[in-house]
Backbone bond lengths (Angstrom), bond angles and torsions (degrees), N, CA, C in turn:
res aa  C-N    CA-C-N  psi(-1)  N-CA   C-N-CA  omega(-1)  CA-C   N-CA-C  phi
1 X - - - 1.452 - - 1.534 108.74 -
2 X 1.168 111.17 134.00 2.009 118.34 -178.13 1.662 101.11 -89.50
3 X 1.117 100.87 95.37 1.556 99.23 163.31 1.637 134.20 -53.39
4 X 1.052 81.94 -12.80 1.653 84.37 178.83 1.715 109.03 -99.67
5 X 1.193 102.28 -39.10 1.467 104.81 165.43 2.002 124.43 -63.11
6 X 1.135 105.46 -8.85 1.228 141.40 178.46 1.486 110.77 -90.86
7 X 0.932 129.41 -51.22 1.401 140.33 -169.16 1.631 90.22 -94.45
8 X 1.357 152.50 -15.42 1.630 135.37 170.03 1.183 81.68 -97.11
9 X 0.957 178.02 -136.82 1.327 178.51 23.45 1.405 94.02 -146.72
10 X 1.154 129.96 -72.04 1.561 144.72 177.17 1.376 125.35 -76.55
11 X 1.594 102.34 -7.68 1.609 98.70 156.07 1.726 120.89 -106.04
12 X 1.522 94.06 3.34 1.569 111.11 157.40 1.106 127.77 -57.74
13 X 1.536 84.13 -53.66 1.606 98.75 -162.66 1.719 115.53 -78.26
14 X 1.355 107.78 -37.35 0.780 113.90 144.58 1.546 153.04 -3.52
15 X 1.419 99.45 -75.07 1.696 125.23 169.77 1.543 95.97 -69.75
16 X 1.524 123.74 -42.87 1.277 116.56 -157.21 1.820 102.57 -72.83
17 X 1.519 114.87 -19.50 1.271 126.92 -178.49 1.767 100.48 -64.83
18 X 1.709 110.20 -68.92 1.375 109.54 169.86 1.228 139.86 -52.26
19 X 1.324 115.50 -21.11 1.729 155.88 179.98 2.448 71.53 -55.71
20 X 1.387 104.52 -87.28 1.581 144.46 -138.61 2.181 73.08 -65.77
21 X 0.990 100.15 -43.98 1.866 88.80 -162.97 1.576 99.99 -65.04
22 X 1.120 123.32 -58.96 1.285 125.73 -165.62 1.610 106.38 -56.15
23 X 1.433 120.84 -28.35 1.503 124.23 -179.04 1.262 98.58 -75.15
24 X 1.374 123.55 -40.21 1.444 111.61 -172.37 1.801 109.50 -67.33
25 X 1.071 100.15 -33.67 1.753 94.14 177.60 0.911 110.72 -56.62
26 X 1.415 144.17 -17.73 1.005 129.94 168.97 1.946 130.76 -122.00
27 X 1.310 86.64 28.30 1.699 110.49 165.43 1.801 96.43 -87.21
28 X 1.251 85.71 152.29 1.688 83.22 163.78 1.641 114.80 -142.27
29 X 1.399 136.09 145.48 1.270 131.55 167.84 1.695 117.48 -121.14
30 X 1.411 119.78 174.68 1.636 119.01 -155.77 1.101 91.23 -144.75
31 X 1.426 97.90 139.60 1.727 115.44 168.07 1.776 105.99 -114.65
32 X 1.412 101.81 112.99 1.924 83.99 179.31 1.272 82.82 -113.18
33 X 1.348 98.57 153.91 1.358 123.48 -173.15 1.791 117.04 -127.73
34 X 1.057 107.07 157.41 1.687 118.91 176.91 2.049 96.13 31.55
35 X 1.680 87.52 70.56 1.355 87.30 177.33 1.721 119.10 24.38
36 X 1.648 99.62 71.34 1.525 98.75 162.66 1.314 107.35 92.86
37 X 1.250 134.13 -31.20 1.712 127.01 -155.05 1.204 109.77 -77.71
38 X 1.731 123.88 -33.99 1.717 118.63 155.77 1.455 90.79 -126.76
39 X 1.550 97.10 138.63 1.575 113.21 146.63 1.861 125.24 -94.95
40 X 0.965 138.79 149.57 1.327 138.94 -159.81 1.676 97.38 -144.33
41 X 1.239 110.55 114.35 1.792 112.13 163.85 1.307 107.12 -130.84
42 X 1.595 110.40 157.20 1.132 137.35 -141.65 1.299 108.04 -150.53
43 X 1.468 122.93 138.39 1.256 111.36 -176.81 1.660 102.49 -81.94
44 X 1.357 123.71 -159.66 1.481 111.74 165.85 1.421 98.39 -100.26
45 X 1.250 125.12 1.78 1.892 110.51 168.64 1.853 104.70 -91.54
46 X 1.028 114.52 24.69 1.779 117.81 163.96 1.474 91.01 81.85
47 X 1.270 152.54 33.12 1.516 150.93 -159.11 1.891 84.74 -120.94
48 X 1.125 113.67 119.73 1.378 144.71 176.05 1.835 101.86 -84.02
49 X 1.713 105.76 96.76 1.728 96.38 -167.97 1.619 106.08 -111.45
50 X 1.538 105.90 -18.57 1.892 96.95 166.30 1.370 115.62 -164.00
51 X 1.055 114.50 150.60 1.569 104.41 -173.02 1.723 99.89 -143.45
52 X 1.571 92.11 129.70 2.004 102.28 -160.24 1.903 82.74 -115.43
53 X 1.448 85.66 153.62 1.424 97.05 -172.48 1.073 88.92 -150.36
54 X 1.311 126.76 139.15 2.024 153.25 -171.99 1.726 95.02 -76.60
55 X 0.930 101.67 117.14 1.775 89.97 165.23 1.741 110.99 -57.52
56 X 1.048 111.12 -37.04 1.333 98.86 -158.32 2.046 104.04 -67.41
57 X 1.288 119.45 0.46 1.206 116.13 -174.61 1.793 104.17 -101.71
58 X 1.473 100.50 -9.32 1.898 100.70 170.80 1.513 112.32 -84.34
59 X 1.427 96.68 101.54 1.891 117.18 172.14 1.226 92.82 -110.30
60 X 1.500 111.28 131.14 1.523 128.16 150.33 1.214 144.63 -85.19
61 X 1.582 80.30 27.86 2.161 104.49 -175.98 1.534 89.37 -130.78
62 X 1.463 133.50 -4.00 1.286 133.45 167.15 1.486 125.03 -138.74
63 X 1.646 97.30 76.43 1.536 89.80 -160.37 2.313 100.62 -72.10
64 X 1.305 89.27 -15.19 1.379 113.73 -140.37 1.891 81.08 -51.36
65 X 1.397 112.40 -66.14 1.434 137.02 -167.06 1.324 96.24 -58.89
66 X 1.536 145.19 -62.73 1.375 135.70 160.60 1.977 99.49 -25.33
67 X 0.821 128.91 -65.00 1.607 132.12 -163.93 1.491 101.54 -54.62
68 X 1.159 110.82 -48.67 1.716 113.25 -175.46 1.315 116.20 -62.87
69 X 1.078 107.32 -29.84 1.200 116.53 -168.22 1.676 111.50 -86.30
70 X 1.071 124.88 -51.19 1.595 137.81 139.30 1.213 103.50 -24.69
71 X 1.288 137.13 -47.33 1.673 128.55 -147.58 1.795 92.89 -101.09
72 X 1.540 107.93 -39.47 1.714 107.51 172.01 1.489 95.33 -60.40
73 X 1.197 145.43 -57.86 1.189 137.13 -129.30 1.380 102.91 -76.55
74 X 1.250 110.94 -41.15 1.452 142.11 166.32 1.553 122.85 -10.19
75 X 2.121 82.26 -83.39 1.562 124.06 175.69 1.377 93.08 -36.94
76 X 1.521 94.91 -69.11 1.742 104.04 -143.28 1.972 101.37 -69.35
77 X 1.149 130.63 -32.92 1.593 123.01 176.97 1.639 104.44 -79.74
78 X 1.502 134.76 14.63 1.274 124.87 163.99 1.564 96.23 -109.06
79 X 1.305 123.96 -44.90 1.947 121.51 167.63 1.339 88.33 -41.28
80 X 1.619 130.11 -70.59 1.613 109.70 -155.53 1.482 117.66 -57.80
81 X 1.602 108.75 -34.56 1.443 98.74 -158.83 1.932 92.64 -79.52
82 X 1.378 107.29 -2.32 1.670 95.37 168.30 1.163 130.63 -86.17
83 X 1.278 101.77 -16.05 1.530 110.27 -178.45 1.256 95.36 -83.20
84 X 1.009 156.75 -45.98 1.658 169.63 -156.67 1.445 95.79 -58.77
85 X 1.669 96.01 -70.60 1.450 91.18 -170.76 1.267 124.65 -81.02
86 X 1.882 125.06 -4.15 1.585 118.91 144.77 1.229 123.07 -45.38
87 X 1.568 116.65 -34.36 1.228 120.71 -157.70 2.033 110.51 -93.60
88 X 1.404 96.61 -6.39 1.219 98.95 176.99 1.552 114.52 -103.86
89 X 1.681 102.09 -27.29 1.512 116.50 167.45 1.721 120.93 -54.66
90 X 1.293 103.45 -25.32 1.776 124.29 -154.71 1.554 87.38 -90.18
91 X 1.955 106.10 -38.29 2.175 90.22 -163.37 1.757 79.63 -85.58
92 X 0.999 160.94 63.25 1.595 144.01 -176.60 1.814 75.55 -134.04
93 X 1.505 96.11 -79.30 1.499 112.02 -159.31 1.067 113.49 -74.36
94 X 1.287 136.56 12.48 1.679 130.43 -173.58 1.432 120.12 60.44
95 X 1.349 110.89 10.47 1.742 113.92 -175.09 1.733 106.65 84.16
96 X 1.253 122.54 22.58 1.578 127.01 179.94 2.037 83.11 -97.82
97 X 1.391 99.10 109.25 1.752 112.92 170.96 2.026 99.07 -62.34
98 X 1.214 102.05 127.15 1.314 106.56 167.08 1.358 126.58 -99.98
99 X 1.475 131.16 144.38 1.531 138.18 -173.23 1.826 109.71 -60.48
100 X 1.774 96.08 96.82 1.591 83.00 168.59 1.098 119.14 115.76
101 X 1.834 94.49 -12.63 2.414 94.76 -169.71 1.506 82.02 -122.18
102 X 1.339 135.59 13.73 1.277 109.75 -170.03 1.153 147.43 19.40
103 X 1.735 109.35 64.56 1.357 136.42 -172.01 1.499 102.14 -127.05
């Protein structure tokens, strides 16, 4: 095995990892929720960038269900922007899991 040929190999891959992160910051994905009443987007680096809420779902006799709904909208646009960026981590590295990025 050529170690040195080994070692550009991995400072390829590498860059191509940082190359793939910085694009994902600026991908974005959406969680709409309760048909429409909040939307939630996300960059694909897990960065939470707006969250729209229907007036007609702000009751002040239910703050509780407004909250859940915020907190699903949440969950589910940081799962997407993770799956995104597994899925962009996986075409970089060939599916070889790396130490630390949880890919």
């Amino acid at each position: 095995m050529d170690i040195t040929k080994l070692m550009k190999q991995a400072q390829k891959m590498q860059k191509q990892v940082q190359d793939a992160q910085s694009q994902l910051a600026n991908r974005t994905v959406e969680a709409v929720i309760a048909g429409g009443k909040v939307t939630v987007v996300a960059t694909g680096a897990g960065d939470i960038t707006s969250i729209k809420i229907a007036k007609d779902v702000v009751d002040p006799e239910d703050v509780e269900m407004l909250e859940d709904l915020v907190l699903t909208g949440v969950k589910q646009a940081i799962e997407k922007g993770r799956d995104l960026a597994a899925s962009e981590m996986k075409k970089v590295t060939g599916g070889i899991g790396l130490p630390g990025m949880g890919f």
